[in-house]
Residue frames relative to the residue before (quaternion, step in Angstrom):
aa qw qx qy qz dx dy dz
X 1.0000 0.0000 0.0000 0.0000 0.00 0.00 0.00
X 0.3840 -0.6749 0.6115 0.1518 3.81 -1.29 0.93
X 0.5853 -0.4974 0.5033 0.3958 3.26 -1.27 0.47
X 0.4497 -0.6769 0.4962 0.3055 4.20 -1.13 0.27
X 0.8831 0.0603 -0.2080 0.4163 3.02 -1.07 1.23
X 0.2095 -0.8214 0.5155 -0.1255 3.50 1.21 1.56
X 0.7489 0.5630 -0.1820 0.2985 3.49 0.57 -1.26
X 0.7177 0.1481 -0.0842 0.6752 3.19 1.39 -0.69
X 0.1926 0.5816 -0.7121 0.3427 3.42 0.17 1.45
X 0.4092 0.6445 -0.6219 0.1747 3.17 -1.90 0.69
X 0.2326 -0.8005 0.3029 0.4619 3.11 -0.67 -1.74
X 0.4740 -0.7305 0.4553 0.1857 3.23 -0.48 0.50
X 0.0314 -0.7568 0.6528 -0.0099 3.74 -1.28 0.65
X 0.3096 0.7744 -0.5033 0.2263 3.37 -0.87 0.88
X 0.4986 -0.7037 0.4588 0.2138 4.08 -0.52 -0.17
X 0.2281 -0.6607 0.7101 0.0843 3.86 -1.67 1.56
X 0.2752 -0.4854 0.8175 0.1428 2.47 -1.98 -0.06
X 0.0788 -0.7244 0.6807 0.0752 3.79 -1.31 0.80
X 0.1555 -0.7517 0.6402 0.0285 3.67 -0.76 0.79
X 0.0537 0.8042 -0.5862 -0.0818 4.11 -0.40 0.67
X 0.7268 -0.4340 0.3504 0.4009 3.35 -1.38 0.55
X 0.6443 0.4529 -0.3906 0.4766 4.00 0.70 0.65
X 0.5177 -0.6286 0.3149 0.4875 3.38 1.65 0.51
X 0.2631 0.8185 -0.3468 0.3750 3.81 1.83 -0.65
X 0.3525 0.7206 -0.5512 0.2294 4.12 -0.40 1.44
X 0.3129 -0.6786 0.6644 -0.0132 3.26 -1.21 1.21
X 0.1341 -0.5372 0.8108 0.1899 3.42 -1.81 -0.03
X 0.0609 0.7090 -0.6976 0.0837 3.35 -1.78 0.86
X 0.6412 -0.4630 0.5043 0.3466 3.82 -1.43 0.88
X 0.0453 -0.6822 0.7283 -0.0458 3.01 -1.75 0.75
X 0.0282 -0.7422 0.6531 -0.1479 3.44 -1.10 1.14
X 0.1726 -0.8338 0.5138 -0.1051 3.88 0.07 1.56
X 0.2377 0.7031 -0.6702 -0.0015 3.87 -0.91 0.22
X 0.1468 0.7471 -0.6290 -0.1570 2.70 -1.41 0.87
X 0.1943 -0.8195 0.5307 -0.0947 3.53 -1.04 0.79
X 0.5352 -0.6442 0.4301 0.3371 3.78 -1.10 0.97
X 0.1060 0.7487 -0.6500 -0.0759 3.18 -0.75 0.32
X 0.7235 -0.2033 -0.0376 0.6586 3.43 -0.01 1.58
X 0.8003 -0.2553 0.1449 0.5228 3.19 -1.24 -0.95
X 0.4143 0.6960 -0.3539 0.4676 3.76 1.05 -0.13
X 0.2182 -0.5583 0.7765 0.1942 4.02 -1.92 0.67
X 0.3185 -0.5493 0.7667 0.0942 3.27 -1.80 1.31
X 0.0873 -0.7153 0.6805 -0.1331 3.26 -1.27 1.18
X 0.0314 0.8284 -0.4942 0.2616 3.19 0.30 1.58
X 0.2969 0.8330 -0.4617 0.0696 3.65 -0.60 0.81
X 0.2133 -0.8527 0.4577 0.1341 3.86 -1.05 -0.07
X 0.2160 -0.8239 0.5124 0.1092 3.29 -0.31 0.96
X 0.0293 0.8086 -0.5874 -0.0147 3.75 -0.66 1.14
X 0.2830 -0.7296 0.6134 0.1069 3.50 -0.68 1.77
X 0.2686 -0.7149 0.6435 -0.0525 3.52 -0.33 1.49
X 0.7863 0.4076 -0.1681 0.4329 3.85 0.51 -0.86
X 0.8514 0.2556 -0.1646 0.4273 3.22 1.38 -0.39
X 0.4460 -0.8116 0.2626 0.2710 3.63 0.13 1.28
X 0.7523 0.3605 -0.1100 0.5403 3.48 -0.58 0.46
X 0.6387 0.4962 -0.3747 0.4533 3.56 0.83 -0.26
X 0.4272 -0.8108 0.3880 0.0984 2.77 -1.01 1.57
X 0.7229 -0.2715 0.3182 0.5500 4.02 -0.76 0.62
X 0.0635 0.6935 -0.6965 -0.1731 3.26 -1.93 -0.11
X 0.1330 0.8305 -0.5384 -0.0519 3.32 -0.28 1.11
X 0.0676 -0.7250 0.6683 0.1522 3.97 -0.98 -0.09
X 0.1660 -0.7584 0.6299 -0.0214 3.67 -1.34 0.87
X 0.0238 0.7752 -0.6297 0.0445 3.98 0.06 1.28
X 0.2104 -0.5166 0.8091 0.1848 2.82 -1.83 0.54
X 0.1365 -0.7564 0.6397 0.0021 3.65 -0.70 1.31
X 0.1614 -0.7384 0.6397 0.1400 4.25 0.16 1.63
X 0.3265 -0.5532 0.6358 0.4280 3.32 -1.32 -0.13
X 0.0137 0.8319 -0.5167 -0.2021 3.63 -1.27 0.05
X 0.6579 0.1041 -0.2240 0.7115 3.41 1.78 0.78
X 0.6388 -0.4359 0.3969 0.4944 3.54 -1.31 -0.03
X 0.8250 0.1280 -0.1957 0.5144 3.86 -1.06 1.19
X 0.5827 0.5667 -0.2897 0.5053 3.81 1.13 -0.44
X 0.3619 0.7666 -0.5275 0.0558 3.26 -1.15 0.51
X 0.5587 -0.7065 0.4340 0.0183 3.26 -1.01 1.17
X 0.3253 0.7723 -0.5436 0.0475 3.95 -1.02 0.28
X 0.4347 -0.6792 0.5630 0.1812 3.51 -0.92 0.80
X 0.0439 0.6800 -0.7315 0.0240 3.92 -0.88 0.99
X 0.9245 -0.1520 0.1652 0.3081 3.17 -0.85 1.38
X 0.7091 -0.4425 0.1640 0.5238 3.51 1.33 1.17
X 0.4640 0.7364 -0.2759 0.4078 3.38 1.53 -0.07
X 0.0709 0.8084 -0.5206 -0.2653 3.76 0.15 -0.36
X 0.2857 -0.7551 0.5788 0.1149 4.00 -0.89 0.67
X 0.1403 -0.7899 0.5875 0.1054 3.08 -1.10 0.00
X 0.1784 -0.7909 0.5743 0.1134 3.81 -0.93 0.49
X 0.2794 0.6613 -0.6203 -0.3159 3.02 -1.36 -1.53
X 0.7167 -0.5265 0.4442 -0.1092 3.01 -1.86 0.53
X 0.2270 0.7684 -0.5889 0.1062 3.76 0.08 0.83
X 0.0079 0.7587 -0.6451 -0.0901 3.96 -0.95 0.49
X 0.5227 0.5406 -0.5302 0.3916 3.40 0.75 0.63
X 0.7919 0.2690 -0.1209 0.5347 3.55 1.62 -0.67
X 0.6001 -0.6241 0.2834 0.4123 3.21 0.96 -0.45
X 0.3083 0.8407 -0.3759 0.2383 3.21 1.35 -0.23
X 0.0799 0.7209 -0.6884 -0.0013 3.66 -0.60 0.77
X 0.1484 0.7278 -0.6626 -0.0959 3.98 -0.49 -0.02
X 0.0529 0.6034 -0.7933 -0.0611 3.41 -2.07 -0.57
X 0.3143 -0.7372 0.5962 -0.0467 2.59 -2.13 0.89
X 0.1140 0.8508 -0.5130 -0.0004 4.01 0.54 0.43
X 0.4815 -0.7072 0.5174 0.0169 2.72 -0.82 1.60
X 0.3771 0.7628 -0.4951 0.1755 3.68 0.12 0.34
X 0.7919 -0.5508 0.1864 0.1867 2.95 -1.04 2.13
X 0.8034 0.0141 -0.0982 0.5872 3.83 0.32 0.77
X 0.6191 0.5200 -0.2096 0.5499 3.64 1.72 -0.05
X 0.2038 0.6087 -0.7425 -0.1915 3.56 -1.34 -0.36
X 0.1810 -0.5568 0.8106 -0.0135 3.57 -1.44 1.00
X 0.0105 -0.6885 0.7098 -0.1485 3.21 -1.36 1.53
X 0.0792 0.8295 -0.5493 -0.0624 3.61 -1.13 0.42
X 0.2286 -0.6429 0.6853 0.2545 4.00 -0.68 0.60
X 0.0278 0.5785 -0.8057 -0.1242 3.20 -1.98 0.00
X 0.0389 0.6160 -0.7839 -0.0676 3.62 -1.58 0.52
X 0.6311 -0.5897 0.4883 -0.1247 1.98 -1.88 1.44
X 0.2886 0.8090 -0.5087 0.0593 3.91 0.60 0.31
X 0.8179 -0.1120 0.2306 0.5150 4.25 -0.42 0.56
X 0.7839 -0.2221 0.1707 0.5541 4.00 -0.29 -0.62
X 0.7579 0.4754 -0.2677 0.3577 3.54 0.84 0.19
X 0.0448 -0.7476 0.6547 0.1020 3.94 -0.78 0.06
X 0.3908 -0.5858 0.7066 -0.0693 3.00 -1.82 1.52
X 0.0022 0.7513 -0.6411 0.1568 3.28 -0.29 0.95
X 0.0761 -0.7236 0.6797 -0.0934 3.70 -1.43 1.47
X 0.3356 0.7122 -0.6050 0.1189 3.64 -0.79 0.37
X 0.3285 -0.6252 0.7030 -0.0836 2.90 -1.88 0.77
X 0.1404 0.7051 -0.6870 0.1057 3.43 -1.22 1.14
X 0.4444 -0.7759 0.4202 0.1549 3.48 -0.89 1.48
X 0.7487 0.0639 -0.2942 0.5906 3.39 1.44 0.70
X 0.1448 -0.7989 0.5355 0.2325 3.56 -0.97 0.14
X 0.7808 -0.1565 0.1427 0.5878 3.79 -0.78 -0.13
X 0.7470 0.5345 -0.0470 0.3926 3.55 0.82 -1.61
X 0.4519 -0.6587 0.4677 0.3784 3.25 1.93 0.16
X 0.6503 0.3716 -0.4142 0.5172 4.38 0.80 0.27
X 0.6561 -0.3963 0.5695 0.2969 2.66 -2.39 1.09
X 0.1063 -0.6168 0.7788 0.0411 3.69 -1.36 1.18
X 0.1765 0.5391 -0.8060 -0.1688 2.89 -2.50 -0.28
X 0.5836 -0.5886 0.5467 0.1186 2.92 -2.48 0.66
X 0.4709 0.5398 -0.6880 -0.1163 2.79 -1.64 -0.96
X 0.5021 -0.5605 0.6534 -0.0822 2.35 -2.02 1.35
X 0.2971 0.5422 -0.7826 -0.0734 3.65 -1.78 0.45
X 0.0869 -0.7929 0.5884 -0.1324 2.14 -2.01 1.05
X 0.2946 -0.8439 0.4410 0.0811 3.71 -0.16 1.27
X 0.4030 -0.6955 0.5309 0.2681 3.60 -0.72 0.99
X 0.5739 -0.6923 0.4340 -0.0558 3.14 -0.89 1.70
């Protein structure tokens, strides 16, 4: 078995925008890899808040296992995650479960580019956020 989505491994550089439930939005740098790591996708990114002083980096690093066809699994610090997987469309998603939180992102895949949605039901500030992301394969 191959890691999932082989084809669109690399990385990718490009720019969000967060909007929270106080009407409260930023733009901020994005910098994406993903890579095989055995039979497993690395999902490896950084968030740089250029507009907002003093805010520190955001980065997250998944090992995303498959554990059925389109399904896949990953462990963040005693956490367990979940995903799944389309390569007929592009579809990357996850789901991190995190104790009083859920943080969820989508990414599509389209030729040299990724679209990237996500949503977390608190943010530093105690507010519902969401993203989106483009991003161009690098």
């Amino acid at each position: 078995m191959t890691a999932p989505l082989t084809d669109l491994l690399g990385h990718y550089e490009g720019t969000g925008t967060w909007r929270d439930t106080t009407g409260t939005h930023h733009a901020y740098g994005v910098r994406l890899t993903l890579e095989a790591r055995g039979e497993a996708l690395g999902l490896s990114f950084r968030h740089v808040f250029h507009e907002e002083a003093g805010q520190p980096d955001v980065t997250l690093d998944l090992t995303l296992m498959p554990t059925a066809p389109g399904l896949l699994a990953f462990d963040l610090g005693g956490l367990p995650g979940r995903g799944h997987w389309d390569g007929a469309t592009g579809v990357l998603a996850y789901q991190v479960p995190i104790p009083g939180n859920l943080v969820e992102a989508t990414y599509l895949f389209d030729g040299g580019t990724a679209r990237v949605a996500g949503s977390s039901e608190k943010n530093a500030a105690g507010h519902h956020i969401m993203w989106t992301e483009t991003l161009t394969r690098a």
